[in-house]
N, C-alpha and C positions, 0 to 999 in steps of 0.2 A: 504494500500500500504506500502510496507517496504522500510525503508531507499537506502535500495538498488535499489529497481525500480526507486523512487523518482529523486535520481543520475541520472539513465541511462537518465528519462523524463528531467531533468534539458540538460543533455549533447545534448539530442536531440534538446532541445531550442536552446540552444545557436549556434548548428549546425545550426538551420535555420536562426538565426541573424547574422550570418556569421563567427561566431567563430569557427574557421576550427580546428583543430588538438588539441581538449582539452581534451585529455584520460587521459592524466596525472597532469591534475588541482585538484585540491581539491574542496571541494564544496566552501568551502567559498572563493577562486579564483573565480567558477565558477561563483557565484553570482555578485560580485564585478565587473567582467568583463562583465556578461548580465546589469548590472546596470547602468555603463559604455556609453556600446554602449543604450541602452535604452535614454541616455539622449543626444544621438548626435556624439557620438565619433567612430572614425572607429574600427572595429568589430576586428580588427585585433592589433590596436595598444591598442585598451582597452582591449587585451588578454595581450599583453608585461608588460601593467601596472599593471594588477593586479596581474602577475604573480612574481614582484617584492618583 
C-alpha cells in the first residue's frame, strides 16, 4: 500500500470516529486527533487540538 492510500485509509478512520472535515490535516494531525478521540475526547474538539 502506498503512502498515499494509507492517508486516504487513515482519513477514512477518523471519518468514522467522527472526525468530520479532515482533508486538510496532515497525517501527523490526523493521528494525534484519532488518538485523541480514541482515549475519550470529542471527535470534534480532539480535531481543534491537534490541529493547533
Amino acid at each position: 500500500m502506498t503512502s498515499r492510500e494509507q492517508l486516504h485509509d487513515m482519513r477514512q478512520q477518523a471519518h468514522k470516529m467522527g472526525i468530520e472535515g479532515n482533508s486538510k490535516m496532515t497525517e501527523s494531525q490526523l493521528k494525534n486527533a484519532m488518538k485523541m478521540a480514541g482515549k475519550g475526547m470529542k471527535p470534534q474538539d480532539a480535531k481543534e487540538q491537534a490541529k493547533r
